[in-house]
C-alpha positions as CSV (number, residue, x, y, z in Angstrom):
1,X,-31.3,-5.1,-54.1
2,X,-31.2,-6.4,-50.8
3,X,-34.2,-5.0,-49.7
4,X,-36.0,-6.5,-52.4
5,X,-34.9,-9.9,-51.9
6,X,-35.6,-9.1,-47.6
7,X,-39.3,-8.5,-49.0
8,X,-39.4,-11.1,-51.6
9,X,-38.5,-13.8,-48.5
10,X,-40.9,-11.6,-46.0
11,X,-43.7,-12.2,-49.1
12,X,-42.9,-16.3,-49.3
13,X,-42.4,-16.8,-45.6
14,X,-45.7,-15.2,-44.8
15,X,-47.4,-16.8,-47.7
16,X,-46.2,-20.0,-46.2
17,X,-46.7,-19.8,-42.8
18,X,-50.4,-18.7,-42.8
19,X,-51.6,-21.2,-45.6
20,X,-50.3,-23.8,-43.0
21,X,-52.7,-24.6,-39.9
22,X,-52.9,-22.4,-37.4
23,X,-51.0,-24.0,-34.2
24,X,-53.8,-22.0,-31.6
25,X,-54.2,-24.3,-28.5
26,X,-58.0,-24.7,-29.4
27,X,-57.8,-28.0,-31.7
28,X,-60.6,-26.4,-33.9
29,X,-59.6,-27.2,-37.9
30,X,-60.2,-23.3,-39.4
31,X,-60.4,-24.6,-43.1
32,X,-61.9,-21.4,-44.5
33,X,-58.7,-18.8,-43.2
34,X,-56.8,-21.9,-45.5
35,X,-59.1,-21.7,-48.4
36,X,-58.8,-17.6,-48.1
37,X,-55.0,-17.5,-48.1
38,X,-54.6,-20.2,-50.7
39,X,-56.9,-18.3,-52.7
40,X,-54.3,-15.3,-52.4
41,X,-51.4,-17.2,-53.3
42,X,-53.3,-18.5,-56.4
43,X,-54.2,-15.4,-57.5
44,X,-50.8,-13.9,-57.2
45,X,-49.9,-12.6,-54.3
46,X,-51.3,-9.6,-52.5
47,X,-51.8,-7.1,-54.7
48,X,-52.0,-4.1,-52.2
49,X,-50.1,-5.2,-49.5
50,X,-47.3,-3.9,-47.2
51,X,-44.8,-5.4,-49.4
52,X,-45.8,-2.4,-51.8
53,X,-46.0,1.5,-52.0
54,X,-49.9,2.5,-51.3
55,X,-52.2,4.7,-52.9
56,X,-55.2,5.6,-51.5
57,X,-58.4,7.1,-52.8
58,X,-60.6,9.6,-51.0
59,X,-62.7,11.8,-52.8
60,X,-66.3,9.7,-53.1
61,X,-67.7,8.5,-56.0
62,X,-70.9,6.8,-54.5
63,X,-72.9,7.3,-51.2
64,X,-75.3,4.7,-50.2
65,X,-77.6,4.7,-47.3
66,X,-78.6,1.7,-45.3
67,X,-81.4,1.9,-42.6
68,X,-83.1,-0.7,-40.8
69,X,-86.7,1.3,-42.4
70,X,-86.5,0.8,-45.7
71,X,-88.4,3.7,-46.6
72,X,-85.7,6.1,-45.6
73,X,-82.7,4.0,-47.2
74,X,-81.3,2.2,-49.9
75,X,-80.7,-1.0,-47.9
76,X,-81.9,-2.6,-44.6
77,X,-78.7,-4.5,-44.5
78,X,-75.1,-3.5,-44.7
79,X,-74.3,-6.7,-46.4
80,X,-76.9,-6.1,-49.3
81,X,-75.7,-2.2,-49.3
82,X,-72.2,-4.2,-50.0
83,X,-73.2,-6.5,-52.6
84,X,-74.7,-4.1,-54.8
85,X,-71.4,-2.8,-55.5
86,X,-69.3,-3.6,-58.8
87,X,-67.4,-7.2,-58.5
88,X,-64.4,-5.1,-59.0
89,X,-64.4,-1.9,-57.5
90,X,-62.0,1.1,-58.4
91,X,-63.3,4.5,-56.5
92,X,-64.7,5.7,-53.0
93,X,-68.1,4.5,-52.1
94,X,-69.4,5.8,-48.7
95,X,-71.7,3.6,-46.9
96,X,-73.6,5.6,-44.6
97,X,-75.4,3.4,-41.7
98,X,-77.9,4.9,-39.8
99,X,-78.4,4.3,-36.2
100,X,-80.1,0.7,-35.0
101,X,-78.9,-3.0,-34.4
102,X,-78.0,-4.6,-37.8
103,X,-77.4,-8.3,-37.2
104,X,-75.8,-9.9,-39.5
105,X,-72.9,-11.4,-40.4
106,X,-70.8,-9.1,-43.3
107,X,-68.3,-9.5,-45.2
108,X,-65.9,-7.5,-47.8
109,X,-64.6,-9.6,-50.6
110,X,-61.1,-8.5,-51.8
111,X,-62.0,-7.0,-55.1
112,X,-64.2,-4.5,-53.7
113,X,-61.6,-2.0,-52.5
114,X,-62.3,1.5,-51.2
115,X,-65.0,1.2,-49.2
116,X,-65.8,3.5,-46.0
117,X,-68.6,2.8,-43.3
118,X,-69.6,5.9,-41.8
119,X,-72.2,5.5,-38.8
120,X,-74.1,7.7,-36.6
121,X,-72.3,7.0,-33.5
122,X,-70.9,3.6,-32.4
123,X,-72.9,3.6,-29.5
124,X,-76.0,3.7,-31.4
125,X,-75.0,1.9,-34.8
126,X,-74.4,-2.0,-34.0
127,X,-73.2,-4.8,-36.3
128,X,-73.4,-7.7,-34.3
129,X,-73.8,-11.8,-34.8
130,X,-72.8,-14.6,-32.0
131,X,-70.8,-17.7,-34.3
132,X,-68.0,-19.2,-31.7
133,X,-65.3,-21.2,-33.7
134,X,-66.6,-24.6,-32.4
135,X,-70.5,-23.8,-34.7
136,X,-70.6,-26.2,-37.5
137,X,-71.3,-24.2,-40.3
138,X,-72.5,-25.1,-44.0
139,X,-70.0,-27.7,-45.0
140,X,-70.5,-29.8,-41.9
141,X,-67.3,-28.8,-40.2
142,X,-66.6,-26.0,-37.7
143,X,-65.8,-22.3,-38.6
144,X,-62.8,-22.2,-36.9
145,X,-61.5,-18.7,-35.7
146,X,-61.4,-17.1,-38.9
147,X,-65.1,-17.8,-40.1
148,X,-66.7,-16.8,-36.4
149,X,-66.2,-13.1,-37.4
150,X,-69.5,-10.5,-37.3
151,X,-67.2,-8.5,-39.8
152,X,-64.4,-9.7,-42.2
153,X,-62.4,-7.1,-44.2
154,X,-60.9,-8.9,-47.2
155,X,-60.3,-5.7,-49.5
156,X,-57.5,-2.9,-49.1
157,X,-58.4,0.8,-48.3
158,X,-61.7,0.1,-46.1
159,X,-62.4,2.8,-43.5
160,X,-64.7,2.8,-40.8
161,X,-66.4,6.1,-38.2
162,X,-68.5,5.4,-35.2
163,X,-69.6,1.8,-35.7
164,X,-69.7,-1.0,-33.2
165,X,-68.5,-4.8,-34.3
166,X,-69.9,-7.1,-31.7
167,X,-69.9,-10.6,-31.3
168,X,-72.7,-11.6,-28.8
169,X,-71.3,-14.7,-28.0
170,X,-71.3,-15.1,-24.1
171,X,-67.8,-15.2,-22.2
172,X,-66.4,-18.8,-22.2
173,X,-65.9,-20.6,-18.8
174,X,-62.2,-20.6,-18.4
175,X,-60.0,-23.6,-20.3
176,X,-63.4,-23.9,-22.8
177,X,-62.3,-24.9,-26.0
178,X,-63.6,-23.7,-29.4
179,X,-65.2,-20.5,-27.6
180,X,-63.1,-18.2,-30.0
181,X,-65.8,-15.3,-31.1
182,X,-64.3,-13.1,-33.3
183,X,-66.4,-9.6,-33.7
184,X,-63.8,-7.9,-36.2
185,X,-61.7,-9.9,-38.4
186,X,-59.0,-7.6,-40.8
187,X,-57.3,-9.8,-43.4
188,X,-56.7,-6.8,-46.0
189,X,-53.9,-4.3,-46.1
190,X,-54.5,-0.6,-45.7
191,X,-57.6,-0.6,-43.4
192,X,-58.3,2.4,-40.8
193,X,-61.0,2.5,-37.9
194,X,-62.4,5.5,-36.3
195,X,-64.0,5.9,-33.2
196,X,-65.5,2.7,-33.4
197,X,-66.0,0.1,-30.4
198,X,-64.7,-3.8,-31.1
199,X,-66.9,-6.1,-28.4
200,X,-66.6,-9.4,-27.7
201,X,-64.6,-12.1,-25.3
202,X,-62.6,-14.4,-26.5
203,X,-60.0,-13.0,-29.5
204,X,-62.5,-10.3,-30.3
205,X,-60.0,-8.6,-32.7
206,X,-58.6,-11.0,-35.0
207,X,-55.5,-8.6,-37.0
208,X,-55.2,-10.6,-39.2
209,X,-52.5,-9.7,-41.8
210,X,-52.0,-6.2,-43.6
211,X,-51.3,-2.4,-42.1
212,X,-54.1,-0.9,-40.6
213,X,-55.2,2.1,-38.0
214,X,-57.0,2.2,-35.5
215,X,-57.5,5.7,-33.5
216,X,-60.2,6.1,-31.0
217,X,-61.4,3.1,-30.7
218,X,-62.9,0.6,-28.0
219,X,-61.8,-2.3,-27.9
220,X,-63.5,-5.2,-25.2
221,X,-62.6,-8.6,-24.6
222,X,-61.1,-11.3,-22.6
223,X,-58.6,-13.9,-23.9
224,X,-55.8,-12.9,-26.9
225,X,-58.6,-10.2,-27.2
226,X,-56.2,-8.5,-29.9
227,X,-54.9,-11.0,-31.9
228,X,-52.8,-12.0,-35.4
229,X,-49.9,-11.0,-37.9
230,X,-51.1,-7.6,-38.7
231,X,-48.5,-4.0,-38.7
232,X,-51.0,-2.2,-36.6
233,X,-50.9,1.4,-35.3
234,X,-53.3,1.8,-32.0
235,X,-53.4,5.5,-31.2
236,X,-55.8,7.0,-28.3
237,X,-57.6,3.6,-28.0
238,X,-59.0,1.9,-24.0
239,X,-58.7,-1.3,-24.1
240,X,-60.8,-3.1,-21.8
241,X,-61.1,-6.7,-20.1
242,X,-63.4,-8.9,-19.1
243,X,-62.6,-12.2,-17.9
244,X,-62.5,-13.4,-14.2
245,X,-59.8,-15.0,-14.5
246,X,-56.2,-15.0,-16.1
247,X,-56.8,-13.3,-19.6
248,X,-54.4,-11.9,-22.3
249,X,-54.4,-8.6,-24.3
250,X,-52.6,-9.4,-27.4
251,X,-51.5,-12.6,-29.1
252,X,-49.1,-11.4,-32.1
253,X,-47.5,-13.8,-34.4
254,X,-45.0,-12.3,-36.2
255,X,-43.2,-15.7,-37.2
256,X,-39.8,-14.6,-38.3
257,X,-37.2,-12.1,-37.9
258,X,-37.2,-10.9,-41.6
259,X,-41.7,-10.2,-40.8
260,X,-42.2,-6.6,-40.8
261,X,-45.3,-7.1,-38.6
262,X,-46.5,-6.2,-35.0
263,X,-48.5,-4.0,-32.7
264,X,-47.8,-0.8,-31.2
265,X,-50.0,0.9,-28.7
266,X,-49.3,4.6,-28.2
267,X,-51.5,6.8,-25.4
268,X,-53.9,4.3,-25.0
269,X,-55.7,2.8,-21.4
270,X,-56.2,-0.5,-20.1
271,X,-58.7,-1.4,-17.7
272,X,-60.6,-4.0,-16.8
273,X,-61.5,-6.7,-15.0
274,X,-59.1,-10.0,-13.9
275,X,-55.7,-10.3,-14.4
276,X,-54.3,-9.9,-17.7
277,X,-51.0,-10.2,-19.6
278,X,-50.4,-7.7,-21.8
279,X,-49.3,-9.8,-24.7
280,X,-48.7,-13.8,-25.0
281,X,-46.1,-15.0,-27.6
282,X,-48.6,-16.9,-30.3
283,X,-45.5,-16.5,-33.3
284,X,-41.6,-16.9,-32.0
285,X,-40.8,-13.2,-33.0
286,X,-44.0,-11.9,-31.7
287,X,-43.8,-8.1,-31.1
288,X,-46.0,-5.6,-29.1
289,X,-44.6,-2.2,-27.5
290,X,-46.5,0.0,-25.4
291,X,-46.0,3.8,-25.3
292,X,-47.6,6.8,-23.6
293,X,-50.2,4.1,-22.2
294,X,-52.2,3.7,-18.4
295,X,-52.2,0.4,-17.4
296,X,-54.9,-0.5,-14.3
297,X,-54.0,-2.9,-11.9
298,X,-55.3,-6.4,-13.7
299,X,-52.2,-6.3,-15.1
300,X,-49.4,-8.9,-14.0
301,X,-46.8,-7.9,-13.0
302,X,-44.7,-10.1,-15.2
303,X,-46.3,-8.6,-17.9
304,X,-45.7,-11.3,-20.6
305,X,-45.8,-15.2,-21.3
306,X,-44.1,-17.2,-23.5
307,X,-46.5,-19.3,-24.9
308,X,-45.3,-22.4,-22.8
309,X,-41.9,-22.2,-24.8
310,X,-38.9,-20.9,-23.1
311,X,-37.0,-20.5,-26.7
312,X,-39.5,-17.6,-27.6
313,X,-38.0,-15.3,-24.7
314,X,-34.9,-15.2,-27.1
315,X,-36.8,-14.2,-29.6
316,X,-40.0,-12.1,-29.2
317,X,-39.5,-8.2,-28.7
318,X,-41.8,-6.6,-25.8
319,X,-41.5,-3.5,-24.9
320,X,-42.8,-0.4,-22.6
321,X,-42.0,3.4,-22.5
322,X,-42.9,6.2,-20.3
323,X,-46.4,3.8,-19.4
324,X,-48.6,4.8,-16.1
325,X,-51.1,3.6,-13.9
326,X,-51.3,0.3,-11.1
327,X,-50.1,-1.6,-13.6
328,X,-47.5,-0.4,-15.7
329,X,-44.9,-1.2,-12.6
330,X,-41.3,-2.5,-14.3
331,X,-40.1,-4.0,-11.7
332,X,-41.4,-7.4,-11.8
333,X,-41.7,-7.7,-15.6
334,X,-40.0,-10.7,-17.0
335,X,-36.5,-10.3,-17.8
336,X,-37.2,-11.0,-21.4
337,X,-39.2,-7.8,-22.0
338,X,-38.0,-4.5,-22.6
339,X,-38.0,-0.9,-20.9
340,X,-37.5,0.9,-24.1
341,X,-35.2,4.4,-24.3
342,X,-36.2,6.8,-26.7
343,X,-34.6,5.9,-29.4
344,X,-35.7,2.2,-29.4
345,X,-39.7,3.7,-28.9
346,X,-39.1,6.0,-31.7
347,X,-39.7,3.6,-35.0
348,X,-43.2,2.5,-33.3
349,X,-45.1,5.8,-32.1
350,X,-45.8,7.6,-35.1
351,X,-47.5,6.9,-38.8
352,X,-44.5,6.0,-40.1
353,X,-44.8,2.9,-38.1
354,X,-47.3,1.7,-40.8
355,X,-46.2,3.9,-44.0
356,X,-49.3,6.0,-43.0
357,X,-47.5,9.1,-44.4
358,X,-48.9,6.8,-47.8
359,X,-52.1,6.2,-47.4
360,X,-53.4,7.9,-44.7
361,X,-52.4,11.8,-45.4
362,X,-56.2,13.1,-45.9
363,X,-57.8,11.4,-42.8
């Protein structure tokens, strides 16, 4: 019983905090993350989510092929190869991409569940777009971070192999405001990535809300390059950096103590460019932990920042264990981070960190 009424307040508190405006230091209104969440609530509440068991499909249904020539595909555009499908969709459909630059913006509306990308090779198969959050879009107001995105996943179960999601927008001068690019937004529960390569600058990856996996991948940026309220599993993945300046690796949000949400890295690499923090406090009980992971020297040897609020070092939960490299140094980390023992690491290194024993058995 209490469990149930732990996720029954987890379920209201994050309904709550995300349909209210963002607090981001960036001033830019993001109306259409509102509209999106609202929409959820209305509808329900999340219908595959991490507040409930998963159930995952595998065996296809469907293939579909998309090539920039249409005579050897179905499609010249992921986005049309998308839309094609059933309203409400209830079984595997395989997208297969074949190599070449596809820009456009896409997106997966939440019906449409059970979709998997598969392209050549990430180096050769590129989604990409350039929208900055500050781009006054249709209604006459700016995207906002949320609506920037080359890619949005809004619709449980999606997987993706050897694709790139780039967001051409250049890197913003330092202090810019309303630069945010996103190149991969995930606002849908149960999504896992596969060697695939996330490029942009500024909050490249937005992780939005929902469990998800990614193993493999490449991930480049600059500023809160890894960003949002998302449970997310990073295994085997380089992070890279790319600003000249002071930059930040993640930017969790985790809101409240009762949130079952953060980020765990486990034998990943950072390099880079600048100096970087490996994680600033964007939600009071943000949470990150690093595992198994190089660090080059741009990072600071602090480590961490608070967000400009000295309450949140009470609060937030940011660990290391057994890290390596230039940069993975403890001894001048802030004294509100953690060097974790082995049993503190343990909950965040393995599948079970995101219930993938559930949903994520056959890949």
């Amino acid at each position: 019983m209490e469990l149930m009424v732990g996720k029954l307040l987890l379920l209201i508190l994050v309904l709550e905090s995300t349909t209210s405006s963002l607090s981001r230091p960036n001033g830019v209104v993001e109306i259409s993350e509102k509209a999106y969440l609202n929409w959820v609530k209305q509808v329900g509440s999340f219908k595959h989510s991490l507040f409930q068991k998963a159930t995952n499909v595998f065996a296809p249904c469907k293939t579909i092929q998309v090539n920039t020539k249409s005579r050897f595909g179905d499609f010249v555009t992921v986005q049309k190869a998308i839309d094609s499908l059933p309203i409400v969709n209830h079984c595997r459909v395989v997208i297969s991409i074949s190599a070449g630059i596809y820009r456009e913006k896409v997106e997966i509306p939440a019906t449409m569940a059970y979709i998997t990308l598969e392209g050549s090779d990430a180096d050769n198969t590129i989604i990409e777009w350039d929208d900055t959050a500050d781009r006054m879009g249709k209604s006459g107001h700016p995207l906002g971070t949320f609506a920037s995105a080359t890619f949005a996943v809004d619709a449980p179960y999606f997987i993706a192999k050897n694709i790139t999601f780039k967001n051409k927008a250049p890197l913003p001068p330092s202090g810019a405001l309303g630069k945010q690019a996103v190149a991969l937004r995930v606002s849908a529960d149960t999504a896992a990535f596969f060697s695939c390569k996330i490029v942009g600058a500024q909050d490249t990856l937005y992780d939005h809300v929902g469990r998800h996996y990614f193993k493999d991948c490449f991930i480049q940026g600059s500023v809160d390059f890894i960003f949002g309220n998302g449970l997310s599993l990073y295994e085997n993945c380089h992070l890279h950096a790319i600003t000249n300046s002071y930059g930040a690796l993640t930017a969790q949000k985790r809101e409240s103590l009762l949130e079952q949400t953060g980020f765990s890295f486990v034998n990943c690499k950072v390099t880079g460019s600048g100096a970087l923090y490996l994680g600033r406090a964007w939600g009071s009980f943000s949470r990150v932990v690093f595992a198994y992971t190089y660090m080059d020297k741009i990072i600071t040897p602090p480590g961490w920042y608070n967000w400009g609020d000295k309450n949140r070092e009470m609060t937030v939960f940011y660990g290391q264990y057994k890290c390596w490299g230039p940069g993975a140094g403890f001894g001048g980390r802030v004294s509100w981070s953690r060097e974790l023992t082995a049993a503190e690491v343990e909950p965040f290194i393995s599948l079970n960190f995101i219930d993938g024993h559930e949903w994520l058995s056959n890949l």
